[in-house]
Backbone bond lengths (Angstrom), bond angles and torsions (degrees), N, CA, C in turn:
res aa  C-N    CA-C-N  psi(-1)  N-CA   C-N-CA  omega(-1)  CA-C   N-CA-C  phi
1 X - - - 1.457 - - 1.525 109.91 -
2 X 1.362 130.10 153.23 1.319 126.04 -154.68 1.984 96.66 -160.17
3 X 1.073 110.62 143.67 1.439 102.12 167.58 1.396 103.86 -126.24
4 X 1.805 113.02 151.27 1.449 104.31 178.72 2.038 105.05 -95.07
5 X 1.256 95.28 140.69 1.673 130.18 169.21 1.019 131.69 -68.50
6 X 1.678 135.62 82.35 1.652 112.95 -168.37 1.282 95.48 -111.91
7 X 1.437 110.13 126.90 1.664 134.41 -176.13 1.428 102.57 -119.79
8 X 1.506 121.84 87.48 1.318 130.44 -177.36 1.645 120.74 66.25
9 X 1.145 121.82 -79.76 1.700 135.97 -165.41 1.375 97.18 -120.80
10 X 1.239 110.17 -32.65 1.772 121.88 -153.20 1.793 95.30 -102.21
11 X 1.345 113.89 146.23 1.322 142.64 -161.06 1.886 107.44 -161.95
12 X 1.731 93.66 103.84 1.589 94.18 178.82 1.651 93.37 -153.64
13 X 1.356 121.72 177.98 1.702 127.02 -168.95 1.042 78.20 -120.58
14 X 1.844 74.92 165.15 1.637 109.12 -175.35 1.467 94.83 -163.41
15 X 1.405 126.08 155.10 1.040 121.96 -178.01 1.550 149.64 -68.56
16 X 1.682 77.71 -17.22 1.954 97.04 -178.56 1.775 86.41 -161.65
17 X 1.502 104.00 120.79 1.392 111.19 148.02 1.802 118.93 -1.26
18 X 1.453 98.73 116.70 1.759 98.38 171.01 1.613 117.22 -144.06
19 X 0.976 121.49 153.61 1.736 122.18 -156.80 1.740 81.73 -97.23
20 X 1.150 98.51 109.81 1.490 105.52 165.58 2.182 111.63 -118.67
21 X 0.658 118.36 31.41 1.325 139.76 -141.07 1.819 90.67 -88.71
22 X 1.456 113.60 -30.76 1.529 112.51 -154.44 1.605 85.69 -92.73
23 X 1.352 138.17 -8.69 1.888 137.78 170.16 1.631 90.91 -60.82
24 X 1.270 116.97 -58.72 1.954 119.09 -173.14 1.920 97.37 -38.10
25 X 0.708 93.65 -50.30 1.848 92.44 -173.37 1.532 118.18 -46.70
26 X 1.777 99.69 -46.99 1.872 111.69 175.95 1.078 109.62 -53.75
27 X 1.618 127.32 -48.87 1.335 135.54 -173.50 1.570 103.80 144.49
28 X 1.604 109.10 -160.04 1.797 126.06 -170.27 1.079 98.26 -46.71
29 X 1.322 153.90 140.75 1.057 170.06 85.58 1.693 114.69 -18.49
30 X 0.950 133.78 62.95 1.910 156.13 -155.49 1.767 89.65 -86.12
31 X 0.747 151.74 -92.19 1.637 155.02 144.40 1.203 149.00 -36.02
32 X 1.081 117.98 143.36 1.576 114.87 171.38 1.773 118.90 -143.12
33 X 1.167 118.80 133.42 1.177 116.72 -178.97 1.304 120.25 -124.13
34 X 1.333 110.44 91.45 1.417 112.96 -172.94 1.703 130.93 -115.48
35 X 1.504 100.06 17.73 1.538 76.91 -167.29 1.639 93.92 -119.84
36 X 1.476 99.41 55.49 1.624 98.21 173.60 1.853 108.35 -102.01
37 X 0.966 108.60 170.87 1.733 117.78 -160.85 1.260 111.31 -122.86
38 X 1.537 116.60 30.78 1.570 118.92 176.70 1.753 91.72 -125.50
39 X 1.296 130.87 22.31 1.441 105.95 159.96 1.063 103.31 121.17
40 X 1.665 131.44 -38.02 1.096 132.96 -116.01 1.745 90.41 -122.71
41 X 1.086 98.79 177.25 2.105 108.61 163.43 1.358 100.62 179.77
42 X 2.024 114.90 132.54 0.885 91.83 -159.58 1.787 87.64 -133.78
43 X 1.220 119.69 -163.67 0.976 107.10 176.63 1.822 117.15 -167.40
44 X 0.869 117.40 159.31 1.688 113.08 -175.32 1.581 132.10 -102.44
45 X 0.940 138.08 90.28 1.133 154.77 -120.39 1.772 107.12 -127.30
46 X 1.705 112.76 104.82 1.444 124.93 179.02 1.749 117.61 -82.81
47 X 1.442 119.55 97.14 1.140 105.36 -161.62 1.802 111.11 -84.42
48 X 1.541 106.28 175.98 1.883 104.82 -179.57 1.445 92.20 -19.77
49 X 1.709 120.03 -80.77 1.262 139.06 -131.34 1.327 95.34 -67.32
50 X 1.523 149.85 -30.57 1.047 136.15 160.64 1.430 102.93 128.21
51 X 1.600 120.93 25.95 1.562 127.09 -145.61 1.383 76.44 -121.08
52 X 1.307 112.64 154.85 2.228 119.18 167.93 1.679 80.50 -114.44
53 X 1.465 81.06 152.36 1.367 126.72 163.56 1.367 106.37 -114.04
54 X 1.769 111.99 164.29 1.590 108.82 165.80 1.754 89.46 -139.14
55 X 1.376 108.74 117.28 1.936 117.91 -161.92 1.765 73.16 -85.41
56 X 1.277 119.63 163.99 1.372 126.14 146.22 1.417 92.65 -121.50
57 X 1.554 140.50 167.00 1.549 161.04 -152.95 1.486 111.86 -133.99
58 X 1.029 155.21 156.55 1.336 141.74 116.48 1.589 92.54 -121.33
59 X 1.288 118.44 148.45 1.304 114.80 145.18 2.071 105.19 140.19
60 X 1.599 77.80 -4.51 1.956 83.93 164.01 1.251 121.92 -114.34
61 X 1.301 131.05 172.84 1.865 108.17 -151.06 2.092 74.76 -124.51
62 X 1.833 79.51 99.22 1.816 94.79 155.91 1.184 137.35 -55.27
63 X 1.274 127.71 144.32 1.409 120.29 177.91 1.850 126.96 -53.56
64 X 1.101 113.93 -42.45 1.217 131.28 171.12 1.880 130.53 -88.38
65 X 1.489 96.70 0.40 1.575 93.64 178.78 1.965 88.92 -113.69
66 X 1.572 81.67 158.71 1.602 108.56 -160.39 1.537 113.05 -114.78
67 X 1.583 105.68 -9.80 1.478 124.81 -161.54 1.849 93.60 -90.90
68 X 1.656 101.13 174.59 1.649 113.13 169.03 1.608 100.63 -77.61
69 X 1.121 116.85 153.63 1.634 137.93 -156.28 1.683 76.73 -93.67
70 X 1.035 110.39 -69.76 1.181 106.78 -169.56 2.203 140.38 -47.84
71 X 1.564 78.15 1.52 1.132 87.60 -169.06 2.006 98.28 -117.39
72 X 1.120 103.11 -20.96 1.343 109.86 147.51 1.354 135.22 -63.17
73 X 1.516 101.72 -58.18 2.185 92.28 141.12 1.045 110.96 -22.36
74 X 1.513 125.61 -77.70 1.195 112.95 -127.01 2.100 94.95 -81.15
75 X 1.312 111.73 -18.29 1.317 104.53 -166.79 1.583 105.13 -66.54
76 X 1.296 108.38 -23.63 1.654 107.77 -152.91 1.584 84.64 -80.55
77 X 1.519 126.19 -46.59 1.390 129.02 -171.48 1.724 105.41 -50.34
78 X 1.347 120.59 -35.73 1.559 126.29 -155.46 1.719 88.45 -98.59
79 X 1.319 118.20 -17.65 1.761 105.58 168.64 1.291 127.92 -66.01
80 X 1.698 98.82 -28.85 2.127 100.48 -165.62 1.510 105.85 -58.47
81 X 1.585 100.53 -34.87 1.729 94.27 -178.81 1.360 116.64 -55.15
82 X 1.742 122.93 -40.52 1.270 131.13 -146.50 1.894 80.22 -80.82
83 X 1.078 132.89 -46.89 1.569 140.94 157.86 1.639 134.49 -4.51
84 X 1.776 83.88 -78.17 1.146 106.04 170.03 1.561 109.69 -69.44
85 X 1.417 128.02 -48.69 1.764 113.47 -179.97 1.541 101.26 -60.89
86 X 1.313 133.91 -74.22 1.352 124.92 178.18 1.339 117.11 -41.03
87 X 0.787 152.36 -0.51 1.639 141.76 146.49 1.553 102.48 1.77
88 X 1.493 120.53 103.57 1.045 103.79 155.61 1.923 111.63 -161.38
89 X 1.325 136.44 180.00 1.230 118.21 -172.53 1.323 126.14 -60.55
90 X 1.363 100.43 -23.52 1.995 107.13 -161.27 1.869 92.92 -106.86
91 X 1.181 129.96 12.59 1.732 145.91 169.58 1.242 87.32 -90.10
92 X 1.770 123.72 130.91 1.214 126.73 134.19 1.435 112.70 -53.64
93 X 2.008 99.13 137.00 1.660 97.04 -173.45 1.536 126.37 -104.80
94 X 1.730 91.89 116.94 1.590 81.46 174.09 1.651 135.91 -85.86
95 X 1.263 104.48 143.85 1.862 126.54 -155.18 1.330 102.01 -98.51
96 X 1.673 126.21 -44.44 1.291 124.79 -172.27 1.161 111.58 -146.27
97 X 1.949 128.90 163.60 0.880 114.67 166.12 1.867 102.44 -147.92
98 X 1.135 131.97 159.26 1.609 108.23 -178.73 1.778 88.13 -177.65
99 X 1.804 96.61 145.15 1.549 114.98 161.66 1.377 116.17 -63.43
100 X 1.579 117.23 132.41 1.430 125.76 -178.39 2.236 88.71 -112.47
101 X 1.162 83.64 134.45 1.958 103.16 168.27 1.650 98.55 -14.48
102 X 1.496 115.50 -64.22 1.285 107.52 -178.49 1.969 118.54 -122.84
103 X 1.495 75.36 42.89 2.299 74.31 169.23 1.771 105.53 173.27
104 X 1.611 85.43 -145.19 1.953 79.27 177.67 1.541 88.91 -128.17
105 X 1.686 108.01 -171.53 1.265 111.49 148.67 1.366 107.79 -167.37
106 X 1.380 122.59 160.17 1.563 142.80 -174.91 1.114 111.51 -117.09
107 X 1.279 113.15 122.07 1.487 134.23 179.12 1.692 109.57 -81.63
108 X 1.196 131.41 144.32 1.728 124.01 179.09 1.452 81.39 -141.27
109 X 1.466 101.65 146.98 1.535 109.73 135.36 1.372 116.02 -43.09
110 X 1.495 123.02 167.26 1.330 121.70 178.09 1.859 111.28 -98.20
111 X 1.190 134.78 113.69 1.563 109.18 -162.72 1.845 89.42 -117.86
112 X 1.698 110.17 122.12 0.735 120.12 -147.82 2.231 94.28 -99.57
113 X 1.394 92.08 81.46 1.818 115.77 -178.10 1.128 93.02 -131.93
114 X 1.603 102.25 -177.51 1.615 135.06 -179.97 1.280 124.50 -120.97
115 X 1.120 109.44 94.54 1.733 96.29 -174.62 1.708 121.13 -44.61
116 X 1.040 117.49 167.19 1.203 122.44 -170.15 1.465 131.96 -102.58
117 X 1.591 99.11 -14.64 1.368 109.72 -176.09 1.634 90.98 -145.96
118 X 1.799 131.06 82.68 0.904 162.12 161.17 1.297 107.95 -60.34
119 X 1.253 132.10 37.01 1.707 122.80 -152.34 1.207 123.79 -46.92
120 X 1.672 104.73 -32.70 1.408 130.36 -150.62 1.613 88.55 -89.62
121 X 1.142 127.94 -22.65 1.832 131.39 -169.25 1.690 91.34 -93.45
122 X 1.258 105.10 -73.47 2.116 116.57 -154.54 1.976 89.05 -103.33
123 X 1.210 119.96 67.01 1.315 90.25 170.83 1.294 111.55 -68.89
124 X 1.627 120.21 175.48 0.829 129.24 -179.92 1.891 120.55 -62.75
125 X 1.092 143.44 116.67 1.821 113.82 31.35 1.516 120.55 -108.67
126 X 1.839 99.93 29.01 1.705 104.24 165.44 1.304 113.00 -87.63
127 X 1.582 130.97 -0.98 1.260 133.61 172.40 1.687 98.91 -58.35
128 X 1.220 114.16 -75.88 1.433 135.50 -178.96 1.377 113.84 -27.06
129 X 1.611 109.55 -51.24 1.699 125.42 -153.91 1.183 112.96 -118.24
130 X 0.899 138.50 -23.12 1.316 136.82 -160.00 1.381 114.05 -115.51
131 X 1.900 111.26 111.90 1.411 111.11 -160.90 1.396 116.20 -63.47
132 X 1.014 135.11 -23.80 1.168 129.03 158.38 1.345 143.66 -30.66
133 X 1.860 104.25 -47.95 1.180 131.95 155.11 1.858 105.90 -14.26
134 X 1.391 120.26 155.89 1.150 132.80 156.44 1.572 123.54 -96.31
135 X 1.210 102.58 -23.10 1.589 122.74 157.14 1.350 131.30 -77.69
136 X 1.235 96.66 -41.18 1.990 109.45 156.55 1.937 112.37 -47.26
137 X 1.394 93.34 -62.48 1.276 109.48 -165.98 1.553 106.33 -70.22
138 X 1.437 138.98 -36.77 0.900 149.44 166.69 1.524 119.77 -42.62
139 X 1.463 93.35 -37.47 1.744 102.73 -178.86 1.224 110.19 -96.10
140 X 1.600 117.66 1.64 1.337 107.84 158.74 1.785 133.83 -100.41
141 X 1.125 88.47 20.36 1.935 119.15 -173.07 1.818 88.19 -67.61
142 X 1.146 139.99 126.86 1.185 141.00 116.18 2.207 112.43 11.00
143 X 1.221 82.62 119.19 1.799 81.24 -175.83 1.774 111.77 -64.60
144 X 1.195 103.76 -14.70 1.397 105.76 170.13 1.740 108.71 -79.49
145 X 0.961 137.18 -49.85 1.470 127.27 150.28 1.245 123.78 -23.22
146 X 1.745 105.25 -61.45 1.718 97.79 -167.55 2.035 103.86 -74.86
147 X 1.138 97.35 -1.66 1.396 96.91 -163.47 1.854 92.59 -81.64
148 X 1.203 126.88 -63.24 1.211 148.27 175.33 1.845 91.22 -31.33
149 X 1.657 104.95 -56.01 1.845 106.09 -167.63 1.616 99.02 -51.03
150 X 1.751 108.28 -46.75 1.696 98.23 -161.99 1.447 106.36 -67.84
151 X 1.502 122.67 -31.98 1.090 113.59 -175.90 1.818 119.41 -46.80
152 X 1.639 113.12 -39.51 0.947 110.45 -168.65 1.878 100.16 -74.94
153 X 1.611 113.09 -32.65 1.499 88.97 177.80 1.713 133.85 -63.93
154 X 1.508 88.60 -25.86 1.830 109.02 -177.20 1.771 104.44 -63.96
155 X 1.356 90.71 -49.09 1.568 82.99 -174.53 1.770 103.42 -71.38
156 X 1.451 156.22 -37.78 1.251 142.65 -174.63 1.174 90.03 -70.31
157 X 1.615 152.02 -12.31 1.536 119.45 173.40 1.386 109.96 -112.56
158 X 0.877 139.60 28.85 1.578 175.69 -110.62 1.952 98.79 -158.11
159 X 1.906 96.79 -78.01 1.261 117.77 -179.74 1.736 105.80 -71.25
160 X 1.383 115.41 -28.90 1.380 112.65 179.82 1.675 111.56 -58.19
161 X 1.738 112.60 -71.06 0.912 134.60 173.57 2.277 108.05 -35.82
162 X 1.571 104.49 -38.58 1.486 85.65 -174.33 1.636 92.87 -72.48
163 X 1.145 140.04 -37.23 0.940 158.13 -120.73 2.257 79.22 -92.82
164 X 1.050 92.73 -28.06 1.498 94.96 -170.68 1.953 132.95 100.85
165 X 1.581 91.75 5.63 1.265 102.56 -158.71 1.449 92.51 -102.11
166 X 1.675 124.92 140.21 1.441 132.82 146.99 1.634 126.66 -78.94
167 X 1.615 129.32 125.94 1.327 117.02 -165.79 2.000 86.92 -82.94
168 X 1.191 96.95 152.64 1.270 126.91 160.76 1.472 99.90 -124.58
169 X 1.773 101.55 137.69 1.217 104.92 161.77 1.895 132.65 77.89
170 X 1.681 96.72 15.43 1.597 96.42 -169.48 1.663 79.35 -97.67
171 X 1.629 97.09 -172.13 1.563 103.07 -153.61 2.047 82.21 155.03
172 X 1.333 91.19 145.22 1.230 107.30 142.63 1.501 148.53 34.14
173 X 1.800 85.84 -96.43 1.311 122.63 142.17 1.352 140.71 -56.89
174 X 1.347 112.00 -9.48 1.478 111.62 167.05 1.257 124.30 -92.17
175 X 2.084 102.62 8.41 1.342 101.93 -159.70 1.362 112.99 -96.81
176 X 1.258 159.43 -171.20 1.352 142.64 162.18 1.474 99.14 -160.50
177 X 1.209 125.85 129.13 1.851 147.88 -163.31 1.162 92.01 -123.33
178 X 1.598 114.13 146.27 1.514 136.37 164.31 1.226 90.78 -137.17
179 X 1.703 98.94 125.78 1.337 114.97 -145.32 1.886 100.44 -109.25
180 X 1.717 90.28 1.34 1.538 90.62 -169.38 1.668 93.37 -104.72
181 X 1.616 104.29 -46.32 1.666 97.72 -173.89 1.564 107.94 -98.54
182 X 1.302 103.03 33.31 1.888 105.50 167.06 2.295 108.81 51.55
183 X 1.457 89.54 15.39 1.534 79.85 -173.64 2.034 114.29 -108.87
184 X 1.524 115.08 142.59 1.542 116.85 -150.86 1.250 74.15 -108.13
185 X 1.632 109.26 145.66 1.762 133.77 150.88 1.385 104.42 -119.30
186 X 1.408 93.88 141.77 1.777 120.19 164.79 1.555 113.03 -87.49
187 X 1.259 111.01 114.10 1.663 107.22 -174.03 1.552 108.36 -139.90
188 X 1.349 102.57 142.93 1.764 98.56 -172.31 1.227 115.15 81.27
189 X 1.963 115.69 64.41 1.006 106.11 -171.83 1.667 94.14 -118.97
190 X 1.317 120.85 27.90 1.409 117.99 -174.28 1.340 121.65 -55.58
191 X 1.476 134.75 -11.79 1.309 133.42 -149.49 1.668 91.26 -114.82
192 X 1.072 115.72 1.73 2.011 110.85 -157.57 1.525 79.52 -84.19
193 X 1.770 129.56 153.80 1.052 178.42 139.84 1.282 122.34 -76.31
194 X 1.821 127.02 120.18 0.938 126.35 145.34 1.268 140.27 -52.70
195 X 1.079 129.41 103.93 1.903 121.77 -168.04 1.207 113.53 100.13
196 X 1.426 109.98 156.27 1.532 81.24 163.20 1.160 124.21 -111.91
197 X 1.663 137.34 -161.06 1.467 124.71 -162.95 1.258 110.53 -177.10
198 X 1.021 147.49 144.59 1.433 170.90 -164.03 1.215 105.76 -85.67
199 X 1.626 99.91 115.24 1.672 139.89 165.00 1.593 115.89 -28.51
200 X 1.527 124.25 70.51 1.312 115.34 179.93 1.315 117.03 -89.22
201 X 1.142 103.57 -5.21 1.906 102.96 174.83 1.346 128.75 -112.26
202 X 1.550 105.76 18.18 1.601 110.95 167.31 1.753 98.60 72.51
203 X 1.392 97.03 -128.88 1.954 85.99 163.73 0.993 128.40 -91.74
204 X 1.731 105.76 117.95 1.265 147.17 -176.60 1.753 98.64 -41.82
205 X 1.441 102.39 -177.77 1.357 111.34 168.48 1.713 111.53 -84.25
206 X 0.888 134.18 -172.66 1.439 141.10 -162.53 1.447 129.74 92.84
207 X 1.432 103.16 -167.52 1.577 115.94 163.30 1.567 118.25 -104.20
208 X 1.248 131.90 135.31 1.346 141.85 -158.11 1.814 73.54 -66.65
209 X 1.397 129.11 -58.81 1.850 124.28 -162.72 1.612 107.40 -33.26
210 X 1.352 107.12 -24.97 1.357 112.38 -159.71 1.619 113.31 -98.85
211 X 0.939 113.86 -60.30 1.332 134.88 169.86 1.414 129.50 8.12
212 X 1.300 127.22 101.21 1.599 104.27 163.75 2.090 109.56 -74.07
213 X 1.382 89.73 164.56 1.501 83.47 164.07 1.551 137.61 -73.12
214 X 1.197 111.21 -2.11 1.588 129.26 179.30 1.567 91.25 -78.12
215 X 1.020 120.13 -26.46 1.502 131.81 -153.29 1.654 99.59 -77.95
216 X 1.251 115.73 -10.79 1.709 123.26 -171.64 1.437 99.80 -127.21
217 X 1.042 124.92 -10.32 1.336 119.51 -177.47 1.433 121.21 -122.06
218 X 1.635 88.06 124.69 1.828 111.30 -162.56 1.997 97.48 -58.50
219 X 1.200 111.45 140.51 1.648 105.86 -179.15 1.410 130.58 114.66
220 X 1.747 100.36 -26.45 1.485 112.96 -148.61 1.285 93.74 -98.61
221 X 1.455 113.32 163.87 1.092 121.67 -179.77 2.065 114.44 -98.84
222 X 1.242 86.12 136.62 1.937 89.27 -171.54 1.454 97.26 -107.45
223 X 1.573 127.29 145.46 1.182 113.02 171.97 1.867 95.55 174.22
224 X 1.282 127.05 -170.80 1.600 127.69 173.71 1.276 110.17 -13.71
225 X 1.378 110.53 -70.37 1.572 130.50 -171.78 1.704 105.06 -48.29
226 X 1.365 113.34 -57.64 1.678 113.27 161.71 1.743 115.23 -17.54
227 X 1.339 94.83 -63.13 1.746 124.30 -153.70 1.604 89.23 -57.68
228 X 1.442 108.10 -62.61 1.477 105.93 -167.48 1.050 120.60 -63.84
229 X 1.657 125.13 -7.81 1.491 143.10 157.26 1.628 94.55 -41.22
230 X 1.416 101.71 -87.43 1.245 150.00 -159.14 2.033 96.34 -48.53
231 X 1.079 127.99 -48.77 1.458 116.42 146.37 1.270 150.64 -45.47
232 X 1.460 107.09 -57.88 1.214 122.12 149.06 1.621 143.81 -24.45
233 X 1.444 74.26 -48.83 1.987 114.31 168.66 1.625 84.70 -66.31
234 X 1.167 115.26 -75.86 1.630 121.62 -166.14 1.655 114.66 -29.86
235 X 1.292 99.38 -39.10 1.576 121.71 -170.40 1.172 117.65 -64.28
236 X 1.265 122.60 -48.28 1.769 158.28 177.34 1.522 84.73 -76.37
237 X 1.044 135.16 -60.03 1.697 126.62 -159.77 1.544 110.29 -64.91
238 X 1.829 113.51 -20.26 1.301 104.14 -179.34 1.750 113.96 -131.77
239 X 1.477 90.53 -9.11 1.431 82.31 166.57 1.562 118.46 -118.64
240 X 1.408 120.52 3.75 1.371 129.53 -165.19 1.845 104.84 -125.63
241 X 1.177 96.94 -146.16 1.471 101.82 -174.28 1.347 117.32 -120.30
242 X 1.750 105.31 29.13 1.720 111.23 -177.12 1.216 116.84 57.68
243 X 1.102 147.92 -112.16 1.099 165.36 -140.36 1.846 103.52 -87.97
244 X 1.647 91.29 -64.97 1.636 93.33 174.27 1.463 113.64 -70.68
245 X 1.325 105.46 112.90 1.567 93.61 -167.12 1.640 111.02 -104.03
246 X 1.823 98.71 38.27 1.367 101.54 168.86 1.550 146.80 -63.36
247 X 1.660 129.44 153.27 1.329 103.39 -176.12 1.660 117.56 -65.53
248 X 1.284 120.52 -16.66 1.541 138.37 177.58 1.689 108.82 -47.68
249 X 1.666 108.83 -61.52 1.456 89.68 161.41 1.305 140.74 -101.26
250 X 1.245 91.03 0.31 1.879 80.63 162.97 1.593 130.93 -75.26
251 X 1.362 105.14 149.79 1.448 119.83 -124.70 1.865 88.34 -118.08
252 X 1.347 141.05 3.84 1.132 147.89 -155.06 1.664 98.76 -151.47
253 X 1.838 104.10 168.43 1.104 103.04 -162.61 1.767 113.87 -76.25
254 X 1.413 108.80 164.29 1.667 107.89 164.97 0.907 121.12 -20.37
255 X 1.709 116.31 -81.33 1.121 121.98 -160.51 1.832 117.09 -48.10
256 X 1.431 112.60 -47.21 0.963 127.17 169.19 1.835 124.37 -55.31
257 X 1.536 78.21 -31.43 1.937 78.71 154.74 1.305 143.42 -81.39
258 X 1.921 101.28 -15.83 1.455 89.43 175.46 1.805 91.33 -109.09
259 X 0.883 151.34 16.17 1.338 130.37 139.19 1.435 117.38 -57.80
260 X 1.415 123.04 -58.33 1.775 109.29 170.69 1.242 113.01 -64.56
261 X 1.391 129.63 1.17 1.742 114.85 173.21 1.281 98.52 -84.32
262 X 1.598 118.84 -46.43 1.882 128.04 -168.86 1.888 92.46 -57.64
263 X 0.960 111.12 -43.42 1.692 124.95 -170.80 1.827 100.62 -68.35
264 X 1.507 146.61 8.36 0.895 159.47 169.29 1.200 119.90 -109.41
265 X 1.487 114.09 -36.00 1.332 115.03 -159.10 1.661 132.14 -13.92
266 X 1.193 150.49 90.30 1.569 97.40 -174.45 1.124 142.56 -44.95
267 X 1.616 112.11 -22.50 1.359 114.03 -163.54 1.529 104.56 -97.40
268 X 1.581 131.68 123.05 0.867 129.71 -145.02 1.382 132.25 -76.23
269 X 1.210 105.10 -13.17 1.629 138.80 179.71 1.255 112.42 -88.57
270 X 1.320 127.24 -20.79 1.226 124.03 151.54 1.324 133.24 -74.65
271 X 1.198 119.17 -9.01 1.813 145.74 -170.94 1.801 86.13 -69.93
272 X 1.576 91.75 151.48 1.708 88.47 144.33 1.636 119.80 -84.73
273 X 1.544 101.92 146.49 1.600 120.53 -176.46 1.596 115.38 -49.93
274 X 0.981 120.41 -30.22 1.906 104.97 170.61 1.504 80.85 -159.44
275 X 1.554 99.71 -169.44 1.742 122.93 -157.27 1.313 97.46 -104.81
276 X 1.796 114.08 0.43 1.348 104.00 155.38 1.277 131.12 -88.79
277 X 1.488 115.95 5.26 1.454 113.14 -153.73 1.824 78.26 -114.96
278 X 1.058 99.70 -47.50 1.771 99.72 170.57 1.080 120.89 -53.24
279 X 1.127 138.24 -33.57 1.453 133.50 162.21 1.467 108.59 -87.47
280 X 1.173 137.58 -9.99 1.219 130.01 156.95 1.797 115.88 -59.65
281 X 1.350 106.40 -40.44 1.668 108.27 -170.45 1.493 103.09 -92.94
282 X 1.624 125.83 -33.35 1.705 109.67 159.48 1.230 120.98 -55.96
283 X 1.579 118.44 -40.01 1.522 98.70 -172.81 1.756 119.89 -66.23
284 X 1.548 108.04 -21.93 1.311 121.79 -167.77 1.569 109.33 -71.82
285 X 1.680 107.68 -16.05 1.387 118.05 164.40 1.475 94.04 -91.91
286 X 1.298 147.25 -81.28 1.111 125.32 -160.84 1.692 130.95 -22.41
287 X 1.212 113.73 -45.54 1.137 130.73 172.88 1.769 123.54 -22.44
């Protein structure tokens, strides 16, 4: 059961009535993004001065999440930190953050890209095909573009990792392209962890595309070595054939192919040792 929500212009469900009333105060409310499955709903917000915001929500019970609300609170509250230390150029930046009567919310700059894995718009197999797609279109960027994009993701987990932090949970979808000024944001980094730490939930959060195999298995240890999984994956996701991680579709040179294959390995000891040593041996192919 679901009731519909009218928040100014904007009209979307939610599962049970929620006082969202204190967004009217920021200003226009132009968007809404709700049919994500981590808790959250977020929305885009034109203030007096004429500046966007992007609010993210926890604390109203979404149509598509299955979890306690309350524990979605609490995740979005335990992200600003992971936020505030990652501070960095290629991080969407967060500006504010504050308790609402019944939840939290996160303030972003507004970064005016396309996410990449829209599921809920191009699912799959309109991700792939359909020019419209942001993933379609993405893969039609000049390999010197997408090459320039990974650089900016390699290097924020590069700076993450000195920083001490493991990503949980990137994919895809965390990516965001501006397709006019060629510039990549990292967004949706709530799940990343200081340190690293042992696999208590079997399969982790993410996308199976992404995945190391430690990443499914209850016990294992997650940490650097994860990450350089978890790039690699990145690598194949935009210049190769994802999943098929053959030399047939990859779309960039050799050399550069068998560093993201060594950067897959399953077996973990064969990986390179952190996401610095991996971006140490791509750039030395870039060159």
């Amino acid at each position: 059961m679901t009731v519909t929500v009218r928040l100014q212009a904007q009209t979307f469900p939610l599962r049970a009535s929620h006082d969202l009333t204190w967004l009217e105060g920021m200003g226009e409310v132009f968007d809404v993004f709700w049919q994500q499955d981590s808790g959250n709903i977020s929305f885009g917000v034109r203030l007096e001065d004429g500046s966007k915001k992007f609010v993210k929500y926890a604390g109203a019970e979404t149509v598509n999440y299955e979890g306690n609300v309350k524990e979605a609170v609490l995740r979005l509250r335990q992200a600003i930190p992971v936020y505030e230390a990652l501070a960095h150029q290629s991080l969407v930046n967060l500006v504010n953050h504050f308790s609402t009567r019944d939840g939290y919310a996160a303030v972003f700059e507004w970064f005016e890209g396309e996410n990449l894995h829209p599921h809920w718009s191009y699912p799959p197999p309109a991700k792939y095909t359909d020019p419209a797609s942001p993933y379609y279109r993405y893969r039609q960027l000049s390999l010197d573009q997408r090459l320039a994009s990974l650089d900016e993701i390699f290097a924020f987990h590069a700076f993450a990792e000195q920083k001490g932090f493991v990503a949980v949970d990137f994919y895809d979808g965390s990516i965001m392209y501006n397709f006019e000024s060629g510039t990549t944001r990292i967004c949706d980094i709530d799940l990343y962890l200081k340190g690293s730490f042992v696999n208590s939930m079997g399969r982790m959060w993410g996308s199976s595309r992404f995945m190391s195999p430690e990443e499914f298995e209850r016990g294992a240890i997650i940490d650097g070595i994860t990450n350089v999984f978890n790039m690699g994956a990145t690598a194949f996701g935009l210049l190769g054939g994802e999943l098929d991680r053959s030399w047939a579709k990859w779309e960039a040179c050799p050399e550069l192919y068998e560093v993201a294959l060594k950067a897959v390995e399953p077996e973990r000891e064969r990986r390179y040792s952190s996401v610095a040593e991996f971006c140490e041996a791509w750039n030395r192919q870039r060159i």
